[in-house]
Phi, psi and omega in degrees: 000132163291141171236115181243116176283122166249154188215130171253338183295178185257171159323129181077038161238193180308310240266296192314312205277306183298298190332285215304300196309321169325298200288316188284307203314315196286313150327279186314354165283351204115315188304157166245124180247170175221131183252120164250151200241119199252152176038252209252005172260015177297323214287354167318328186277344169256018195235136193335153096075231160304327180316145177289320175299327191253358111350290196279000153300295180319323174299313173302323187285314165302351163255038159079045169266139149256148183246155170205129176239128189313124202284307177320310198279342192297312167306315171313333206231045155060029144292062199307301177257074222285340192290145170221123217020240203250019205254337193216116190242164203270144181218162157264171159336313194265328174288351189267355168260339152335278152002276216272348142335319179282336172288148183253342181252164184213124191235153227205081193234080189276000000 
């Protein structure tokens, strides 16, 4: 089953911490999950490292999570270049309905 997570909170909430677990559970099940990251969860892309929120990202992105992050909310919140290499890709308006058109499930952790 395809799965498309959208997460709009930022890093270091409930909201965020429910995604990613959600995105690992759903992996370890099979599912191909796709995560796009909205409004204030662009800020994934700017965190260390070493964070624990970007640990369990990174992990998940090595079991075949895709990531997209909204380019347009990236710009807003001073994020120029938001894609980072080939782990997190850049997405527009029209790819996130690509996206959830594609999906057969839409998960929704705003």
């Amino acid at each position: 089953m395809k799965i498309a997570i959208l997460l709009k909170s930022g890093p270091c909430t409930d909201e965020a911490d429910r995604a990613l677990q959600t995105a690992a559970d759903m992996l370890a099940q099979g599912h191909t999950v796709s995560l796009f990251l909205l409004q204030e969860a662009v800020r994934f892309c700017c965190l260390p490292l070493k964070c624990p929120e970007s640990v369990g990202l990174k992990e998940s992105i090595g079991h075949n999570l895709e990531v997209h992050v909204l380019t347009r909310d990236a710009e807003l919140r001073g994020i120029d270049n938001p894609s980072i290499g080939r782990t997190i890709s850049n997405g527009t308006y029209d790819s996130l309905i690509e996206l959830l058109e594609s999906c057969d499930r839409i998960i929704g952790i705003l």
